[in-house]
C-alpha positions in Angstrom: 103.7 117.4 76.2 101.3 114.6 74.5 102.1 112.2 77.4 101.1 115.2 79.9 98.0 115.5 77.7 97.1 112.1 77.2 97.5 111.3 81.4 96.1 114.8 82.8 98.8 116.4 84.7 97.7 115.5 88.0 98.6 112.0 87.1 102.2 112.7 85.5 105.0 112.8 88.0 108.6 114.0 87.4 110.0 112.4 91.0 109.7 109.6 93.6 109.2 110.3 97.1 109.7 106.7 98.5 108.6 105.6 102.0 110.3 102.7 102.9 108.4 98.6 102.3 108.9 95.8 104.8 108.0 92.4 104.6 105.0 91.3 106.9 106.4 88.2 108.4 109.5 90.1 110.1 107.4 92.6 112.1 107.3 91.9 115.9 103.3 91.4 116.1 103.4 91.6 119.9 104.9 95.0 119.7 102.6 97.0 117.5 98.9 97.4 117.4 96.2 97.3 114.7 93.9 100.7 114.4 93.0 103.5 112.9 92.7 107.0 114.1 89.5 107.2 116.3 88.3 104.2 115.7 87.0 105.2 112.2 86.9 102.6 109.3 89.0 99.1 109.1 92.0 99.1 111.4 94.1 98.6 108.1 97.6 100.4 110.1 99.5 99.0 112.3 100.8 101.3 114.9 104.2 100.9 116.3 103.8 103.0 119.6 106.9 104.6 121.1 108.4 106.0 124.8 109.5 109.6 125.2 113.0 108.1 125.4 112.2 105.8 122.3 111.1 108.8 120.4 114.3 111.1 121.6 116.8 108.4 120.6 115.3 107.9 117.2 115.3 111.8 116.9 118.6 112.0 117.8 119.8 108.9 115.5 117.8 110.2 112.6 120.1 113.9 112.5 123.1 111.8 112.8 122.4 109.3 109.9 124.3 109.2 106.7 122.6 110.7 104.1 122.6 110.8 100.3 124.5 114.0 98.8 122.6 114.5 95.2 124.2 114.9 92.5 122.8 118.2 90.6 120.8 117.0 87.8 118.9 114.9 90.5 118.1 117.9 93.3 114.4 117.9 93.8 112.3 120.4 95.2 110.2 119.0 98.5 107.2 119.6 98.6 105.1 120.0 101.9 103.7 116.3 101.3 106.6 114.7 100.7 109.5 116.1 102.7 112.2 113.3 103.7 111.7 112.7 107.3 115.0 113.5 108.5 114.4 117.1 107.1 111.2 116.9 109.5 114.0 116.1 112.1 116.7 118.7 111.5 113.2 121.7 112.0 113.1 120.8 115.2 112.6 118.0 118.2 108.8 117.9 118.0 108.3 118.1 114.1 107.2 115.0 113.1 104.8 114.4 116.2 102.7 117.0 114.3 103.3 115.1 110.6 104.2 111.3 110.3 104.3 110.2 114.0 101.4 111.8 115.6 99.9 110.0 118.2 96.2 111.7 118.3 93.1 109.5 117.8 95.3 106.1 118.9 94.9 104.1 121.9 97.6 101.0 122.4 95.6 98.3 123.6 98.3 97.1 125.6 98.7 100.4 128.3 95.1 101.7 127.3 96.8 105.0 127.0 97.7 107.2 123.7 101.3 106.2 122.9 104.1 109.3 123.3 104.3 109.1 119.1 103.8 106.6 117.1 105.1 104.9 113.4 102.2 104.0 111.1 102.6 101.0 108.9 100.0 101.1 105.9 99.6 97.4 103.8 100.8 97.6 100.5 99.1 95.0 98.9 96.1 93.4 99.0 97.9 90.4 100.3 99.0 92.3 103.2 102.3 90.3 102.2 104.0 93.6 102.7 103.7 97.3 104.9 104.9 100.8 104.1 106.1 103.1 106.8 104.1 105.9 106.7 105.1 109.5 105.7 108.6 107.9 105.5 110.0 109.2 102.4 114.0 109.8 103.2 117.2 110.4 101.6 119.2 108.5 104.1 121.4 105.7 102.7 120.1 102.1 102.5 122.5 101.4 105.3 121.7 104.1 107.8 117.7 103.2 106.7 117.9 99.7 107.9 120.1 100.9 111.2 117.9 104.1 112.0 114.7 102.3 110.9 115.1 99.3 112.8 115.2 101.4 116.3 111.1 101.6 115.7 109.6 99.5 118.1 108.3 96.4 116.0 111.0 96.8 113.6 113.8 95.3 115.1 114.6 92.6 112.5 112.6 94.0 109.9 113.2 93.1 106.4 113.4 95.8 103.8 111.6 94.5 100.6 112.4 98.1 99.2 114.5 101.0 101.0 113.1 104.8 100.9 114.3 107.8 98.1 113.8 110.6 96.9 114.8 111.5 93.2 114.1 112.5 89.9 112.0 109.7 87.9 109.2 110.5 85.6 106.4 108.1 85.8 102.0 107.8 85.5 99.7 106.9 88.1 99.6 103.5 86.6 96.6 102.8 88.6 94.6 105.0 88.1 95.5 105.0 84.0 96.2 101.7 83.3 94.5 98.5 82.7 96.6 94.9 83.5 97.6 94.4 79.6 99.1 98.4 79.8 96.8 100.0 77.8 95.1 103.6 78.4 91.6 102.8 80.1 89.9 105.4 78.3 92.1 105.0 75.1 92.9 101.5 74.7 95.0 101.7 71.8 97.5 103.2 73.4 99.7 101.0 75.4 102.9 102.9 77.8 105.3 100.8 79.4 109.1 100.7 80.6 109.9 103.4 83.6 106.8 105.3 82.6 104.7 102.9 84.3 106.6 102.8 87.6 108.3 100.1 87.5 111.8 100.0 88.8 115.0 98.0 87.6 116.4 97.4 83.9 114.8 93.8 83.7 111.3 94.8 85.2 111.1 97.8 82.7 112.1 95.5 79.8 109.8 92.9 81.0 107.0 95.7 80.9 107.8 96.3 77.2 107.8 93.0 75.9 104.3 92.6 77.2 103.1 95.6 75.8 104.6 95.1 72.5 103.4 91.4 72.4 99.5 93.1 73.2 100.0 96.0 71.2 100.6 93.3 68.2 97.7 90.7 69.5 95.4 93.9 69.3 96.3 94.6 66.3 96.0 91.0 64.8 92.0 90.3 66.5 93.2 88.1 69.0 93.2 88.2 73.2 95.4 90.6 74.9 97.3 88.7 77.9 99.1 89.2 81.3 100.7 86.7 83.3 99.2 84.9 86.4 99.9 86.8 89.6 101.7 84.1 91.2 104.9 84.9 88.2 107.2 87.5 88.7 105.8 89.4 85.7 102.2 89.1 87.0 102.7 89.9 90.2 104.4 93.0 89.2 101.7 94.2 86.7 98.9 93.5 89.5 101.1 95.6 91.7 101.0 98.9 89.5 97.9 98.9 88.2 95.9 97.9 91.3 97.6 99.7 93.8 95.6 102.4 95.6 96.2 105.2 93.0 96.5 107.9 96.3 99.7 106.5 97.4 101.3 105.0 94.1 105.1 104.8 94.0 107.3 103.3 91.7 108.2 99.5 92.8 110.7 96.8 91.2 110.0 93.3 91.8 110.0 91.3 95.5 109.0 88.5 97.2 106.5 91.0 99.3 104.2 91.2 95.8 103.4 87.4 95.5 100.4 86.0 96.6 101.3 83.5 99.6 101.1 80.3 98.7 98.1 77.8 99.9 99.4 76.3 103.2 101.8 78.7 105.1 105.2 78.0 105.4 107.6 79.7 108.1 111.0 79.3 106.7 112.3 82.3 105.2 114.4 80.4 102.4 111.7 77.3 101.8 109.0 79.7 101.1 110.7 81.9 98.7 112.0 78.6 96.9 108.5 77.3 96.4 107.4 80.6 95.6 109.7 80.7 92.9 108.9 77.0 91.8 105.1 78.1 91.7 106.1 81.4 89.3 108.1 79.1 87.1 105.4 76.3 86.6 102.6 78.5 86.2 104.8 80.8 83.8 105.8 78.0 81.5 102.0 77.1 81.0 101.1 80.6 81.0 103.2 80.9 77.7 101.7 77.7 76.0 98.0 78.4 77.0 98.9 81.8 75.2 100.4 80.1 72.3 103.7 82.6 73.0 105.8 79.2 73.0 
């Protein structure tokens, strides 16, 4: 009740309704357009435009797909904005051409027509390291996600930085509530951390703690609060949840997808995420001296 109090219960959530992240380097470019509806604002979606026969066998493999049998403690009820997409399927063939894959207001560059239906692809981080596929929140298993999923045109050998869900998890809009060091905004003295702040994954909610408690003690003692660089594991996941767009916030555990790319490009897969992970672990160990935390 104090936590409800302290966040406002519009930004206290007691599940996840997860739409699937993929990483940007594994979309097919040539197949998907950038746009928004009718032209209005930055063409921040990319639009993956699908056939009538495209859309039928993706309509078809979605009812037949495995899906997730929940346990009781973790039913949840679905709301209108959040309903699993294969529950869009299973009301009827056309459903989700009036929610999630509506084609109105896009025009695929390629044809100069408006696409049958079409799979919206939001970016996820400023970066644009990483996409989310629209209004796909799903309880399908991770298996049947990355064999259903990849049918969208685009998608083909897509890389799943984090697979869809729906189920109980109570969390704030971090956003919205949270500075970078995990205090309150409007009551700075307060620091929340762990699960609460949507973060995902024993070690990332651990991680989350230990730099609350070691601000929570700095504050105390005078001295500078901290937060690690972006370009560390623990930065990266901080600026994730407290700079995300606060209308579309979702819980997220640490992946390659949330790192800033490094200075000069660099196409293989495995050589990028090494130096990535070089970069976090130089910048991390000086990160901890210049903060006297050594």
């Amino acid at each position: 009740a104090q936590l409800k109090a302290l966040t406002h219960s519009q930004n206290l959530y007691f599940f996840d309704a997860i739409a699937p992240i993929v990483d940007a380097d594994s979309i097919d470019h040539d197949r998907v357009f950038k746009a928004s509806r009718y032209g209005k604002g930055d063409a921040d979606y990319l639009n993956c435009p699908m056939t009538e026969p495209e859309y039928d066998a993706f309509y078809q493999a979605l009812l037949a797909a495995e899906k997730v049998v929940p346990k009781e403690f973790d039913k949840v009820p679905y709301f209108e904005g959040c309903i699993p997409i294969e529950v869009m399927a299973e009301r009827g063939r056309d459903t989700m051409m009036f929610g999630p894959l509506k084609p109105v207001g896009l025009v695929d560059p390629k044809t100069n027509t408006r696409p049958y239906a079409v799979v919206q692809l939001r970016m996820e981080n400023r970066h644009g390291t990483c996409y989310n596929l629209v209004g796909f929140q799903t309880k399908l298993t991770y298996g049947a996600q990355k064999q259903v999923f990849r049918m969208i045109p685009g998608l083909a050998n897509v890389e799943f930085l984090r697979y869809g869900s729906v189920h109980r998890n109570t969390f704030v809009n971090a956003p919205a509530l949270l500075q970078e060091t995990l205090q309150l905004k409007f009551q700075p003295r307060i620091f929340i951390a762990g699960q609460l702040v949507g973060v995902e994954g024993y070690t990332e909610a651990a991680a989350s703690g230990g730099l609350a408690g070691i601000n929570a003690a700095r504050l105390l003692k005078g001295m500078e609060l901290v937060v690690p660089p972006e370009t560390t594991a623990h930065g990266a996941l901080m600026n994730y949840i407290t700079t995300s767009d606060p209308r579309h916030f979702q819980p997220m555990n640490i992946n390659f997808g949330l790192f800033p790319p490094l200075p000069v490009r660099v196409r293989d897969k495995q050589d990028r995420q090494r130096q990535t992970s070089q970069r976090a672990l130089e910048n991390f160990t000086a990160w901890i001296q210049r903060s006297g935390l050594s």
